[in-house]
C-alpha positions in Angstrom: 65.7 -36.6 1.3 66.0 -34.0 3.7 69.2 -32.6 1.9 67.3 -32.6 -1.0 64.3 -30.6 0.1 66.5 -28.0 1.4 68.2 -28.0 -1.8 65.1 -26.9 -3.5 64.5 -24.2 -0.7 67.9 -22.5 -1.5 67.4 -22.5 -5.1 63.6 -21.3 -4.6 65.7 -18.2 -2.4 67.9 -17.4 -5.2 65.0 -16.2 -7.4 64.6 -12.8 -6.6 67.7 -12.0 -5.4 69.5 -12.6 -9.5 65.9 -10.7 -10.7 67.5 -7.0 -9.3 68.6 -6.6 -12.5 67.7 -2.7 -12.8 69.7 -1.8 -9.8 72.3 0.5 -10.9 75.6 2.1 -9.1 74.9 4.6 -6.8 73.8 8.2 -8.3 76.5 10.0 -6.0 79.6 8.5 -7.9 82.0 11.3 -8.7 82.3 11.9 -12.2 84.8 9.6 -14.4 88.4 11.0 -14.0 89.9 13.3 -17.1 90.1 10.8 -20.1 88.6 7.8 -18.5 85.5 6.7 -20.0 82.9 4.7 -17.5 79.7 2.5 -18.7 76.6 2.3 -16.5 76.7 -0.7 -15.5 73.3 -2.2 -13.4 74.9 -3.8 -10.1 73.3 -7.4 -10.4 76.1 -7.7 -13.9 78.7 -6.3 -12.0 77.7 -8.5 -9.3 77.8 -11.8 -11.9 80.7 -10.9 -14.1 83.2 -9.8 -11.4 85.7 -12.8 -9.8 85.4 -10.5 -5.6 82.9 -8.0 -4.5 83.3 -6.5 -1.4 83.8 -3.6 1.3 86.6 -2.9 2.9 89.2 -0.3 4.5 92.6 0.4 2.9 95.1 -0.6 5.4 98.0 -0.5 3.0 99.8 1.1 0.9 100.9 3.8 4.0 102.9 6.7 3.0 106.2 6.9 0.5 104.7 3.5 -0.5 104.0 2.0 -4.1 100.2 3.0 -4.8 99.9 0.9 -7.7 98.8 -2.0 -5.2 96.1 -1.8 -2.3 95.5 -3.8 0.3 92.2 -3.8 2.3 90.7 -5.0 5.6 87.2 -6.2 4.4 84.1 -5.1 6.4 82.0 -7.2 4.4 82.1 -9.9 1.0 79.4 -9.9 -1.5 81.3 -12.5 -3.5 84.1 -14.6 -4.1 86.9 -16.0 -2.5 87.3 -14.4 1.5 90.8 -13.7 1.7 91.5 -12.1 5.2 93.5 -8.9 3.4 93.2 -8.9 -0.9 95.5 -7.3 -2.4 93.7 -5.0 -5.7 95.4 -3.9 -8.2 94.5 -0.2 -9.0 94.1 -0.9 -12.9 93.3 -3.2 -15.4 96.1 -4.8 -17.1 95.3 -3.0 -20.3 93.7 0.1 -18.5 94.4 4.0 -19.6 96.5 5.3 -16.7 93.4 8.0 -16.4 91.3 5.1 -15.2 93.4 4.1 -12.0 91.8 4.1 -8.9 93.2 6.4 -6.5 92.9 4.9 -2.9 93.1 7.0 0.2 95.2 4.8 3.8 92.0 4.4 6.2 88.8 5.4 3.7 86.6 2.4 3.2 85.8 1.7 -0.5 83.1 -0.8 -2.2 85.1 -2.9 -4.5 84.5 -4.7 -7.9 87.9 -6.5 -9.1 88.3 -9.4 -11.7 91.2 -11.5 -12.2 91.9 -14.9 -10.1 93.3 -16.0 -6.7 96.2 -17.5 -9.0 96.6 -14.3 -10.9 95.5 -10.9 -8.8 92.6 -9.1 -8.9 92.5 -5.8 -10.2 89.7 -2.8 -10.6 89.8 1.0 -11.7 87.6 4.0 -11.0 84.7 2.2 -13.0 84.4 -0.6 -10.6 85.2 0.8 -7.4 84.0 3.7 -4.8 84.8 5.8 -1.5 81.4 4.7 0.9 80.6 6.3 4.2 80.4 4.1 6.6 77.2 4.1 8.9 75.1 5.9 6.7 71.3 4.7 5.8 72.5 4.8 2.4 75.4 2.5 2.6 72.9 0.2 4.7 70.5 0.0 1.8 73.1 -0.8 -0.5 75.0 -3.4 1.7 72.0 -5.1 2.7 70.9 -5.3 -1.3 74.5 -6.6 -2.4 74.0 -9.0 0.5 71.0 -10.7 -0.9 72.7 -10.6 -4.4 74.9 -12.9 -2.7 72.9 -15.2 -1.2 75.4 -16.3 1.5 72.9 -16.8 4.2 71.4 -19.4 2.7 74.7 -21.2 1.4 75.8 -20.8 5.2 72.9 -23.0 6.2 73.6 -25.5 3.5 76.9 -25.6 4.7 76.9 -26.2 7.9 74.0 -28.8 7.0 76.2 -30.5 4.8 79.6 -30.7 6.9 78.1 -31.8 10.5 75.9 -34.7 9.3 76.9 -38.0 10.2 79.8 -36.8 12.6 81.1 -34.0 10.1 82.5 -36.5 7.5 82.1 -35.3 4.1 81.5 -37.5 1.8 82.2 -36.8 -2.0 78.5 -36.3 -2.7 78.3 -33.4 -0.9 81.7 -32.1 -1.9 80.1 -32.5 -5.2 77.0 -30.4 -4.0 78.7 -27.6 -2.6 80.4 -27.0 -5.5 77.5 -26.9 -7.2 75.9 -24.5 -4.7 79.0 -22.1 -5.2 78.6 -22.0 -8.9 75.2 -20.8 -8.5 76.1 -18.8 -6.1 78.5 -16.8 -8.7 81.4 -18.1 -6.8 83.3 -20.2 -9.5 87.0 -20.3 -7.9 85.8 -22.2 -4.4 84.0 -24.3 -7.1 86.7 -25.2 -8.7 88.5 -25.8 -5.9 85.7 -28.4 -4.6 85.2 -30.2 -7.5 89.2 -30.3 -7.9 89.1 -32.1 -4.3 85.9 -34.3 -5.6 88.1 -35.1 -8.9 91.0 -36.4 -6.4 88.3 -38.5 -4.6 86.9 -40.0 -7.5 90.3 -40.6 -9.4 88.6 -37.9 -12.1 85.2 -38.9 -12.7 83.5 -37.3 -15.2 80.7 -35.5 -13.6 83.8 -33.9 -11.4 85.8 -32.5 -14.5 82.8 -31.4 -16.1 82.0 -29.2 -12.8 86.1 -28.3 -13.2 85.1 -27.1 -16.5 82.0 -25.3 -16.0 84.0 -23.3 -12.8 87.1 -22.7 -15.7 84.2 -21.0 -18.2 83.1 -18.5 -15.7 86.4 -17.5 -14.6 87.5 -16.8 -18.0 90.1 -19.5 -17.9 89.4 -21.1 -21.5 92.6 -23.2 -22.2 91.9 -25.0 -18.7 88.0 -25.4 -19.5 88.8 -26.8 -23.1 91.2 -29.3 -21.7 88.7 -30.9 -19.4 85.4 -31.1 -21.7 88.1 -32.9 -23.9 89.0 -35.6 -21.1 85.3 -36.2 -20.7 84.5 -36.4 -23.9 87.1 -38.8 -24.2 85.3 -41.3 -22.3 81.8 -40.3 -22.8 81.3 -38.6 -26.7 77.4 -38.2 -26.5 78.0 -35.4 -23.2 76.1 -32.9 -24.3 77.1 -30.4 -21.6 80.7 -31.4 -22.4 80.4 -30.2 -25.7 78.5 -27.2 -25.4 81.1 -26.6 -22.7 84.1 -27.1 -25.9 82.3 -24.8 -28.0 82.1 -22.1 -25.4 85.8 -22.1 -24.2 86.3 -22.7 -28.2 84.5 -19.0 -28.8 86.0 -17.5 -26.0 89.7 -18.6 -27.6 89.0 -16.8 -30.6 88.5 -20.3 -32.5 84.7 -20.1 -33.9 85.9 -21.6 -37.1 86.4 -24.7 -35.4 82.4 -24.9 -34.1 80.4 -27.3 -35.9 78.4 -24.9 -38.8 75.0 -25.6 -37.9 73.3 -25.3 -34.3 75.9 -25.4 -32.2 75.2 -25.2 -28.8 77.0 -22.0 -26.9 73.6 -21.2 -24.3 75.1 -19.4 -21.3 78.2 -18.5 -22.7 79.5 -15.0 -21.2 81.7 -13.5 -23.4 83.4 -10.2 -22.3 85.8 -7.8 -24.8 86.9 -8.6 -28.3 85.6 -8.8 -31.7 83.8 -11.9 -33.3 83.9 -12.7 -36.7 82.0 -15.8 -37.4 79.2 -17.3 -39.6 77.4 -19.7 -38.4 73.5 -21.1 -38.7 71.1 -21.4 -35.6 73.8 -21.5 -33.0 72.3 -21.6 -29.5 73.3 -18.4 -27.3 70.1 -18.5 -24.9 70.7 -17.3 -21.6 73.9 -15.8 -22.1 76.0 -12.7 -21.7 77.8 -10.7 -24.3 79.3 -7.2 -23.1 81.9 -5.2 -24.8 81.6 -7.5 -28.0 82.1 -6.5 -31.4 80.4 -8.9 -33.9 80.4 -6.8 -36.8 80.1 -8.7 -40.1 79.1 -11.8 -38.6 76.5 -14.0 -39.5 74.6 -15.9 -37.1 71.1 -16.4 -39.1 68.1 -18.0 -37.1 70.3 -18.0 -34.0 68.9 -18.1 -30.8 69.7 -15.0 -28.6 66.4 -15.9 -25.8 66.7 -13.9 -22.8 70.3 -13.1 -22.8 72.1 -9.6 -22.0 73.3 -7.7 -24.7 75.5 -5.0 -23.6 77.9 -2.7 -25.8 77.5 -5.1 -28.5 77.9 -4.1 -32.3 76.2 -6.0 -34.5 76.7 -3.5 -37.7 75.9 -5.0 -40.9 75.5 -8.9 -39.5 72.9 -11.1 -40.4 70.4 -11.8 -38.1 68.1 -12.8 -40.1 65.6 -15.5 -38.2 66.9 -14.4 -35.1 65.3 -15.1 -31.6 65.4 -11.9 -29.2 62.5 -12.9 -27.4 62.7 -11.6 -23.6 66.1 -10.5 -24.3 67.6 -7.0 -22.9 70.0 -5.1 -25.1 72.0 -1.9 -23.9 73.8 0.0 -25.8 73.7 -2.1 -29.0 74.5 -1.0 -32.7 72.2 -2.4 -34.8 73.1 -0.4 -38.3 72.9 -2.2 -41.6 72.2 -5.4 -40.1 69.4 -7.5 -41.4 66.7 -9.0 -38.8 64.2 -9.4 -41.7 61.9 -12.3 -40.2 63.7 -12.0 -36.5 61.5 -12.4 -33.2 61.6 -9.0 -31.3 59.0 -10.0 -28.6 59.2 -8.7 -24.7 62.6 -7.7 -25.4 64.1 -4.5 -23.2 66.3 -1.5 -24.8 68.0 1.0 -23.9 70.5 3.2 -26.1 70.0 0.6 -29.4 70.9 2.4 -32.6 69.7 1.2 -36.2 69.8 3.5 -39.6 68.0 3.3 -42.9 70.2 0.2 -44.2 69.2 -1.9 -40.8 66.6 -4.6 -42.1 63.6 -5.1 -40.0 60.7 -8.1 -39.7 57.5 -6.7 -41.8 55.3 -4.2 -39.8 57.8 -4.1 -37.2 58.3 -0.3 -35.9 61.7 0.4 -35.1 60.8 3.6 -32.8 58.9 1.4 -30.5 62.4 0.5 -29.5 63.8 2.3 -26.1 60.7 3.3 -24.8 
């Protein structure tokens, strides 16, 4: 009982530390390099899409070495795995070579990077920045990234969890940390717990599922597929197992293969690439879509509640029926696309576009929008 009370403590903590949602990069940024194009992006979305935050000095490379690989000393984590000197990539994989981060031996940087402990990590001059150390400034921001993070309160739950009854650690609690790291934003550890409570458990279900649910976050969709399928095996009514299939499914490129009417996808984050689907009242609630085209698409009476919608092109799809409520679009192309009878309540713009073909819900006012 105690464990669980504390349980709901932490997760009361988390509240308004994932509600900073308006807290951009920092105004003193230098300008994007000569043919490198950056997004404003708010901090709490670069906090939950990237695989490590953190702060850290560049010990490495040193002179008349490759500088197309950095290694830092970390003063601080925000998130992610805490490897005692990560090695960062200087671009992304498919990055213009303007992009590249250029990394100065003994400056200390604040770091964005995705990619996985198996694979690298990698950032660019979008996701990463010189800091000066010390200042009041830097303070402010540290301290803000720190409560993004949340780590105080996991620390706690930790040490909790590993020094009752003698320190043994029963698979329960394996099982709960795991679960605490995934809501901390920290998917890899997760997976790595729940791969340890898998082994325990000679692969129970609830322990793939939470294998699965790690896999989605870190973008590892073949992995994630594979394991909603082994529980599914044994249990076909999972309904988290198979909302889980249909999100690695979408993020494989492979919507034909969703079930045509309200299939569940709520929480999916999909990042880069074009959709071309039709489907009727999937479920997208709570979710994430940045850098997605879904031009043409049709996803009439779908459900879009509360999710983030950033750098999204919907031009010429049909919405029609469409839940918005509450959510927040950014940079979103609305043109030609019909929303006749959609529900546009509480939602918040910012650079949405529309033109005399998009199709709007009677006595709706377009220029109400980004205000």
């Amino acid at each position: 009982m105690k464990l669980l009370r504390l349980l709901g403590v932490l997760a009361l903590m988390q509240v308004p530390a994932l509600a900073l949602a308006d807290n951009t990069r920092p105004q003193s940024l230098p300008a994007s390099p000569a043919g490198c194009s950056c997004r404003e992006v708010p901090t709490a979305e670069l906090m939950r899409s990237s695989s490590v935050a953190f702060q850290g000095i560049v010990v490495y490379p040193e002179k008349d070495q490759p500088d197309n690989i950095t290694m830092f000393l970390p003063d601080v984590y925000y998130k992610g795995v805490e490897l005692s000197r990560p090695f960062i990539a200087n671009n992304r994989p498919d990055g213009a070579p303007a992009c590249a981060m250029k990394f100065e031996l003994n400056k200390s940087y604040e770091i964005f990077a995705y990619g996985t402990y198996e694979t690298g990590y990698y950032t660019d001059a979008c996701l990463a920045h010189e800091v000066a150390a010390g200042t009041p400034a830097n303070r402010s921001r540290v301290d803000m990234l720190l409560r993004l993070r949340v780590d105080s309160a996991f620390d706690l739950m930790s040490h909790f969890v590993d020094t009752e009854k003698g320190g043994m650690i029963e698979i329960e609690k394996v099982r709960i940390k795991a679960q605490q790291q995934l809501l901390m934003n920290n998917p890899e550890l997760a997976m790595r717990l729940y791969a340890h409570a898998a082994q325990m458990s000679r692969n129970s279900p609830v322990d793939l599922l939470g294998q699965g649910k790690a896999a989605l976050k870190l973008m590892m969709a073949t992995f994630a597929l594979e394991r909603f399928d082994d529980v599914l095996e044994n249990d076909s009514a999972n309904k988290e197992a198979w909302s889980g299939r249909y999100q690695a499914l979408a993020l494989l490129n492979r919507w034909a293969e969703l079930p045509e009417e309200k299939a569940n996808l709520s929480g999916l984050y999909l990042r880069r690439g074009a959709v071309r689907a039709s489907l009727k009242a999937p479920v997208f609630a709570g979710g994430w879509w940045d850098e997605v085209d879904a031009s043409d698409s049709a996803f009439p009476q779908a459900d879009f509640t509360k999710m983030l919608l950033t750098d999204v092109r919907f031009v010429r799809a049909n919405l029609d029926g469409a839940d918005f409520t509450g959510t927040q679009m950014r940079n979103v192309d609305l043109r030609g696309a019909n929303l006749k009878s959609a529900k546009l309540a509480g939602m918040h713009t910012q650079g949405v576009i529309w033109d005399a073909q998009t199709i709007w819900p009677d006595g709706f006012d377009p220029k109400s929008l980004n205000q």
